[in-house]
N, C-alpha and C positions, 0 to 999 in steps of 0.2 A: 430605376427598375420599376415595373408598372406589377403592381402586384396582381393582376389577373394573367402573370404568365410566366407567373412563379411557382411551383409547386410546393406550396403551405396549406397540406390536409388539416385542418383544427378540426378539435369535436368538444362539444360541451362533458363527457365523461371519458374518466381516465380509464385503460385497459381493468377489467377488472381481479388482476394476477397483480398489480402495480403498489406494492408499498411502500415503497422509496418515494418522496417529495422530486425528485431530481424527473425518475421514471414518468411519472405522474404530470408533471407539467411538460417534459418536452413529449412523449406522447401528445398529448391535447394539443399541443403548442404548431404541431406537424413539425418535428426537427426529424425525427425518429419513427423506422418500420420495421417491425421484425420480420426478419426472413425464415427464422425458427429457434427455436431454445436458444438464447446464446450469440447468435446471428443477426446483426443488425444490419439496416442499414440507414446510412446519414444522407436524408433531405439536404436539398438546397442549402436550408437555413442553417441547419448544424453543420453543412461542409465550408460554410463561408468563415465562421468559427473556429473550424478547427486550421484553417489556412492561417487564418490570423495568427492562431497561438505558432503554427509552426514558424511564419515568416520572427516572432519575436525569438523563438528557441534559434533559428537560423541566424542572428543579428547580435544574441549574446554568446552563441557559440563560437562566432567568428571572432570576436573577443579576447575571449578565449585561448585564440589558435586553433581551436579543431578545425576539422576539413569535413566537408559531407563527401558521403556516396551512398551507394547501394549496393547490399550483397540479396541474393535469392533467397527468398523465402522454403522451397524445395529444398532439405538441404541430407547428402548422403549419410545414413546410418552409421558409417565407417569410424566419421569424425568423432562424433559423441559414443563411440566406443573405446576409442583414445582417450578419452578425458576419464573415459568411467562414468559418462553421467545421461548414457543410455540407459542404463537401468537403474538407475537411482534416482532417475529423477521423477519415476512414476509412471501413474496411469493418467497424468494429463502432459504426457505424449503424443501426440497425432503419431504413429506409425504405421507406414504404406510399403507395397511395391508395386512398383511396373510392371512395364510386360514382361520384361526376363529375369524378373525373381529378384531386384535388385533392392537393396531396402531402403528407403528415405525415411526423413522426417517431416513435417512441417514447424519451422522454426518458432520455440517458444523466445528465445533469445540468442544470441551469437558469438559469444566466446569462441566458441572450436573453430566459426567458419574464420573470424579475425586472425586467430591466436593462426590456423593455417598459411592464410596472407603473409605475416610477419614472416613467417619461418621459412617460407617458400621467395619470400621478395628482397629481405634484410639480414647483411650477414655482418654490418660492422658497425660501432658503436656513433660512428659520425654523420649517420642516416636519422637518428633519434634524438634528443625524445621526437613522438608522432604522438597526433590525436586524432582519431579518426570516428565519425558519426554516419548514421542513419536514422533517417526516420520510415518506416515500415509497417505494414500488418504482422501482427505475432499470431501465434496459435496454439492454444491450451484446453483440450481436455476438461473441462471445468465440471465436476459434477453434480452441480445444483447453479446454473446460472439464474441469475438475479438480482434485481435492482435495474432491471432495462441495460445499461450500456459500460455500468459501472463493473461488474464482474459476468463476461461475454467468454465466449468461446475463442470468439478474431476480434483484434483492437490492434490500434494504433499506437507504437510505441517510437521515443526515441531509445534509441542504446548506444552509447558513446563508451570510444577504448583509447586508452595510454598503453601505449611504449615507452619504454626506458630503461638507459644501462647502468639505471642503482636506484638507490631508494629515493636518492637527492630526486633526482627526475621523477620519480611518482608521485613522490609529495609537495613538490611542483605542480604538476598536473593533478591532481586531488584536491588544492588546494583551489585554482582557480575554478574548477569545477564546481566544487561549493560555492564560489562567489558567482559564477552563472545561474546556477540556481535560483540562487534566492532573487536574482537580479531579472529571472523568467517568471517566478511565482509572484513578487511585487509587482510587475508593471500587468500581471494577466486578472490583479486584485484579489488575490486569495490572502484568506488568513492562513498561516501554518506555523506548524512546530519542526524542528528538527531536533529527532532525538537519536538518540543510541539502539542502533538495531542491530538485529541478526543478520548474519549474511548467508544463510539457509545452503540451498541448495546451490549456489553461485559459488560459494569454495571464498578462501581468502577468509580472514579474522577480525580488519577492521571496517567497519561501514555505517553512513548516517543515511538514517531516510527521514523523507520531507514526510509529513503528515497535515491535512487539511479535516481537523475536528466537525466532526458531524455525525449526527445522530445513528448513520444508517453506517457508521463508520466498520468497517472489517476488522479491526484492527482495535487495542485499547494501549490510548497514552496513561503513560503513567509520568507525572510530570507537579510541579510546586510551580511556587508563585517566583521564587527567585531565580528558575532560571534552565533548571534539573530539569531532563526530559526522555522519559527512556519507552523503546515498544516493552510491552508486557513482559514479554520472553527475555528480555535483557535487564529488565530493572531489580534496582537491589536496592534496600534499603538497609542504616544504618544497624551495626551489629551490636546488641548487646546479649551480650550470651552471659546465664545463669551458671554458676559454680557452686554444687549442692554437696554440702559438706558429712551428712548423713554419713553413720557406719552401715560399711554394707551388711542387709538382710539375707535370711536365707531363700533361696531362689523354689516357689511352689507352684503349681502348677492348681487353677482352680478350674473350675468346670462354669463359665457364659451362655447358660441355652438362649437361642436367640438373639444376640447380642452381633447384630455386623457390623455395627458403624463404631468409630471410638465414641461418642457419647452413649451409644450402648453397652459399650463395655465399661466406660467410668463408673457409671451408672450401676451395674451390675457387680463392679469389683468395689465402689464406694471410696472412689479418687478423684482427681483431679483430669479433665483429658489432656492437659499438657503433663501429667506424668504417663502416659500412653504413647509408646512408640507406635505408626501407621507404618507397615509394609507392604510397599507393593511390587509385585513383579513384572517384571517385562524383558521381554526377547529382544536382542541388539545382532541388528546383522552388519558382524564384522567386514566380510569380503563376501565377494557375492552366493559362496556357496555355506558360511560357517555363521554361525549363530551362535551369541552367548547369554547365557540367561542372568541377570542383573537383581537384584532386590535393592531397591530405594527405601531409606528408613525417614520417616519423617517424625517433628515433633507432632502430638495432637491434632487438631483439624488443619494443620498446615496443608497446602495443596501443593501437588511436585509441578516443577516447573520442565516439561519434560524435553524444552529446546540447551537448558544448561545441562542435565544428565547427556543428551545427545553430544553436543560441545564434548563433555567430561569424557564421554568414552571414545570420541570422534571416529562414532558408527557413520556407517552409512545411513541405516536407521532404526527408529526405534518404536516396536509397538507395546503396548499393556499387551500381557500374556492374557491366555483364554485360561477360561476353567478346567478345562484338561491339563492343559500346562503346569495350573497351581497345582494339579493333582501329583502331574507326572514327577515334577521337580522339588514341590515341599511336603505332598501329602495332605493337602487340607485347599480349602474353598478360599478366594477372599473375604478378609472379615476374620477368619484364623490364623492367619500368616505373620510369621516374624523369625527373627536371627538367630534361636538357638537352637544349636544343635546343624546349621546350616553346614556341608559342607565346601570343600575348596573350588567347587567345579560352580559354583555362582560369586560373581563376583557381586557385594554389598558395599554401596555407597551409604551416605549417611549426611542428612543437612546438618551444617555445622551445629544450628543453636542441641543437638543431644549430645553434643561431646563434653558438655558440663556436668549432662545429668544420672543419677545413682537411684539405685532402688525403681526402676520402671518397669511398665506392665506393657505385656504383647501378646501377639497372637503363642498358641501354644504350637503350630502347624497339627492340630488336630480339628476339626470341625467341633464348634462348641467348648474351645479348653482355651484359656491364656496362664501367663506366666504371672507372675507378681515378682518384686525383686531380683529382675533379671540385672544382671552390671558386665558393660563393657570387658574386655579381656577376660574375664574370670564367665560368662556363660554365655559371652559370643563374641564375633570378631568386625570390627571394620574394617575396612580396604582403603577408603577413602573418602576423608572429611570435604568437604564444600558446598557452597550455595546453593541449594537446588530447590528451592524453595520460592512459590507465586508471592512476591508484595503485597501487602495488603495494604487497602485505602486507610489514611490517618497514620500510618506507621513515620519515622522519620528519616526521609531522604539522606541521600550522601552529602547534601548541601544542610543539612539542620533543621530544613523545612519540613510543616508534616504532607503525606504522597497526596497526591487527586488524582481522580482518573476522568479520562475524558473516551469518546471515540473516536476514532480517527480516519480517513480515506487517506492510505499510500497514494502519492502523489509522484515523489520521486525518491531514488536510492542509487547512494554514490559507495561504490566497495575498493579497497584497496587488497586488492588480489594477489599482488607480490607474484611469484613463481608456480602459485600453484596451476595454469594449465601450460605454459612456456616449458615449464618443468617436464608434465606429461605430456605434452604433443612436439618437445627436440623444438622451442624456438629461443634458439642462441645466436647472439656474435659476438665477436670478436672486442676484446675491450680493448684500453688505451696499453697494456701490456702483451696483447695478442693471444688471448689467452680465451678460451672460448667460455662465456655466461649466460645463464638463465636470462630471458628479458623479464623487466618489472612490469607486474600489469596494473591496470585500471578500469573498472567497467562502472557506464553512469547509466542510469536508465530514466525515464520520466514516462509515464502511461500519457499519451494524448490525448483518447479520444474521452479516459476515463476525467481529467479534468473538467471535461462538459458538465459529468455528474457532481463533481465537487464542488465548482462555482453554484452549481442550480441548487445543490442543497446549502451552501450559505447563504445564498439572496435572492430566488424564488419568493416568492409570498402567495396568499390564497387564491392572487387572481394570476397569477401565470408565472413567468420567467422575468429576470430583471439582468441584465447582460452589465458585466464590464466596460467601459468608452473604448479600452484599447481592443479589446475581442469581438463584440456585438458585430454580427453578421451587415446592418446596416446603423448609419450616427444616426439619423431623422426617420421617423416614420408621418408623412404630409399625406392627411384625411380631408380630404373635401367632403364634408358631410352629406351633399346630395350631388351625385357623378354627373346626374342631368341637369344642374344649373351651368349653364355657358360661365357666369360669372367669376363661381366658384370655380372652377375647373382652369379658367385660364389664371386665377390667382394661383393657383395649387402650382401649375407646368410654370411658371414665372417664379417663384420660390425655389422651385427644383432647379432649376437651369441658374440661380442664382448660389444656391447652397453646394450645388456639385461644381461651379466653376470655383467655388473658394476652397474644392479641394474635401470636398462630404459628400459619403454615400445617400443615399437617399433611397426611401421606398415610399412609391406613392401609390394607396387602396384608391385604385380610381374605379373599384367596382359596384355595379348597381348594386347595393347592398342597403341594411337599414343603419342609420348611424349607431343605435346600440350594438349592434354584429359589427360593425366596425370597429368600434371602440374596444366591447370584449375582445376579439380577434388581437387588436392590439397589443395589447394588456399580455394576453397570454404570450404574443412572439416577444413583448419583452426589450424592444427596442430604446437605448437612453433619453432619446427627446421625441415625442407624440407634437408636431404641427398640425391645429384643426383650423380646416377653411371652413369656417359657417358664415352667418348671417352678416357679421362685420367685415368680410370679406372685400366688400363695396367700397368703404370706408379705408380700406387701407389697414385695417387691426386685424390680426389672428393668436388665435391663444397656441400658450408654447406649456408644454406638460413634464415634469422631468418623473419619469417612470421612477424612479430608486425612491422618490421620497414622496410622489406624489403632489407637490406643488405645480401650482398652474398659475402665468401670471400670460396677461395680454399685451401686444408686442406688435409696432407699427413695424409694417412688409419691410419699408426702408432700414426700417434695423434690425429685423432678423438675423442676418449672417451673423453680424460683431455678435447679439445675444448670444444666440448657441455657439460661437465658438468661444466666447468666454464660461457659459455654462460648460462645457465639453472639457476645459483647459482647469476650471475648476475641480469639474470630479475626476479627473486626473491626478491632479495633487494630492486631493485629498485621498484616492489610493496609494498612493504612493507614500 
């Protein structure tokens, strides 16, 4: 491919909205143009990339056993009213109608059109297991798009689903799915973690997502050296709960002017903030019309973890209540709010580490007043004890070790769904006693297009992009440093014609250009071997460059191929 008829826009400065290292080089890099907030679109050079990665998801999927196809992205309102996850799933919905009033979506993902498939195709158990994939544009809503490509409005997704008529077959199918995974994410050369996550708005209770640690990461691991790896929202670390032996106090009521935070009121009351119960409220919408209002008690500066309260009360969802609210339902501002005196009509959780403790201080629900010697049962009530509590870094993992946190880029997430949309959308057959059952589900997803951002922010550097052997858009990039030397040039078309018949892409800058804009240019698209014809051209010598490290060594034409594909078959392995 002759790089004068290729469209690779490069610019010496990056967009100036561009934080992200990812954003920032493939902008410059010409991979990437924005169409508008959120709206991308993929150059040449980034669509050569992202075929690559699909032809490797394509290759371990078949592996596997799944099957590709494609379902529409258009997809009827109707279905995800079935699930329920029309309106639970938010405002990064795309919701439309046509011209006769008909209501669509634009698919963020595809459970309901699948989970229909099955139910409408499969009626008996000797059809299954199935595994069935797409790779597709999604479409979300997003309301702060940012980072360039990495969190977009439209992106490229795979999403892969299991059928099965029991659990044996899904965890079959879950199981090999994680070994494609990891077997898509090594050979594409990414670092990653998988850890223990949420399975959010997807439904289903158990699921691993892949994570690709980076700065700019959405996400935070919480993870140890031996092994432990959990999203924020799931991590727990080990429990040692305090048992305070104290006779209990009489329960008073002091007066805190000023006082909102619990180290304001330790302070003020002349205690400890881990003897400070934090209460805060929040609205949980049970079904789509009913609402119940929750009080979470926490220890001291503990932080609520409000995707385990979500889990615990398995709302639909859950916000912090407004200040009207604290008004309406405890009489007092945040900052005064706490359990006594609460009645039946809120229901109050409680993180485990206060079910130890006696004699504690709370809000009074008066603005400016707490409790001192408040005590469980005897001057208020729990509902229900468990973890609902943020990890905090150094504390000691469920493995022994103490936590780290890192950032992270969701990469992929594999959920084991069980019943929950087969259940709600009637997809049943027939089992081996004729007896009609729920199908078992499975849903795998991998973001495509956002990998681009994840490779770039691991091995990008100051001067540009720096590509994987198995993804980079082309193996060689072959510079003739002056386009108008006859010499040089037929060295260059001789090299090329030698390199692509052993089976390597090739991109040759055969443009009037100066060799420093060349070479920059280079740099930035990021290509693993830089071939430059200059002056020893003549001689038969060209220097061979390996981008990732920077090393340059000189390389008679006769033995260039065997060179680069031994360099090429090396940093192969070595990702690997």
């Amino acid at each position: 491919m002759k790089q004068s008829q290729i469209l690779i826009p490069t610019k010496k400065e990056a967009p100036s909205d561009a934080e992200a290292l990812s954003h920032k080089m493939m902008a410059r890099a010409g991979y990437i143009y924005q169409v508008s907030a959120g709206v991308w679109a993929y150059l040449p050079m980034a669509y050569r990339v992202i075929r690559k990665v699909e032809n490797i998801i394509r290759d371990e999927m078949a592996k596997a056993g799944a099957v590709e196809m494609m379902m529409p992205g258009l997809l009827p309102a109707d279905l995800w009213k079935e699930s329920g996850r029309y309106e639970s799933y938010g405002p990064n919905l795309f919701k439309l109608q046509d011209r006769k009033d008909r209501e669509f979506i634009l698919g963020p993902t595809h459970e309901e059109t699948f989970t229909s498939l099955i139910r409408d195709s499969i009626k008996s158990y000797k059809k299954l297991p199935l595994v069935l994939y797409q790779m597709q544009d999604k479409y979300r809503d997003e309301d702060r798009p940012r980072f360039g490509i990495l969190r977009g409005k439209e992106f490229e997704m795979l999403d892969g689903y299991s059928f099965s008529a029991d659990q044996a077959g899904l965890d079959a199918a879950y199981d090999k799915q994680a070994i494609a995974y990891r077997n898509i994410f090594n050979r594409i050369g990414l670092e990653y973690k998988i850890i223990l996550a949420d399975s959010g708005t997807m439904g289903g209770k158990n699921s691993q997502e892949f994570s690709a640690p980076a700065a700019v990461g959405e996400d935070t691991i919480v993870y140890t050296d031996g092994g432990y790896a959990a999203n924020i929202e799931k991590a727990t670390s080990k429990f040692d709960g305090v048992q305070q032996h104290a006779a209990l106090a009489e329960l008073a009521k002091q007066a805190t002017p000023g006082a909102h935070s619990v180290d304001e009121a330790a302070e003020s009351l002349g205690i400890e903030s881990n003897q400070i119960i934090k209460a805060m409220l929040y609205m949980a919408k049970m079904t789509d019309e009913t609402f119940q209002p929750v009080l979470v008690l926490m220890r001291g500066n503990d932080e609520v973890n409000e995707t385990k309260v979500k889990n615990a009360l398995d709302c639909l969802e859950l916000e912090l209540a407004n200040d009207e609210q604290a008004k309406k339902y405890l009489g007092a501002s945040f900052g005064s709010l706490g359990p006594v005196g609460v009645g039946e009509d809120i229901k109050i959780l409680a993180d485990r580490y206060l079910e130890g403790l006696v004699n504690v201080a709370c809000g009074a629900n008066d603005d400016g007043y707490h409790y001192i010697n408040a005590n469980r049962d005897r001057d208020f009530r729990v509902d229900e004890f468990g973890d609902f509590r943020m990890v905090q870094e150094g504390e000691i993992a469920p493995d022994g070790l103490p936590i780290k946190f890192t950032k992270g880029i969701e990469i992929g997430h594999i959920f084991k769904l069980g019943t929950h949309y087969s259940k709600q959308m009637g997809a049943q057959v027939l089992d081996q006693n004729g007896r009609l059952t729920d199908v078992m589900m499975g849903s795998y997803g991998i973001g495509i297009s956002r990998l681009l951002s994840a490779v770039a922010e691991q091995q990008a550097d100051e001067n540009g992009l720096v590509w994987p052997d198995s993804i980079a858009p082309f193996d060689v990039h072959v510079i003739p440093v002056n386009a108008k030397n006859d010499d040089q040039m037929k060295v260059a078309n001789e090299i090329t014609t030698d390199l692509e018949a052993a089976g390597l892409e090739v991109l040759v800058d055969d443009r009037k250009e100066r060799a420093g804009v060349k070479f920059a240019d280079s740099d930035l698209i990021g290509l693993p071997i830089r071939v430059t014809v200059g002056k020893k051209a003549t001689e038969g010598i060209v220097e061979v460059k390996i981008r990732k490290t920077g090393e340059t060594i000189e390389v008679k034409v006769a033995e260039l191929v065997n060179t680069i594909q031994i360099l090429l078959k090396n940093n192969l392995q070595q990702a690997e």
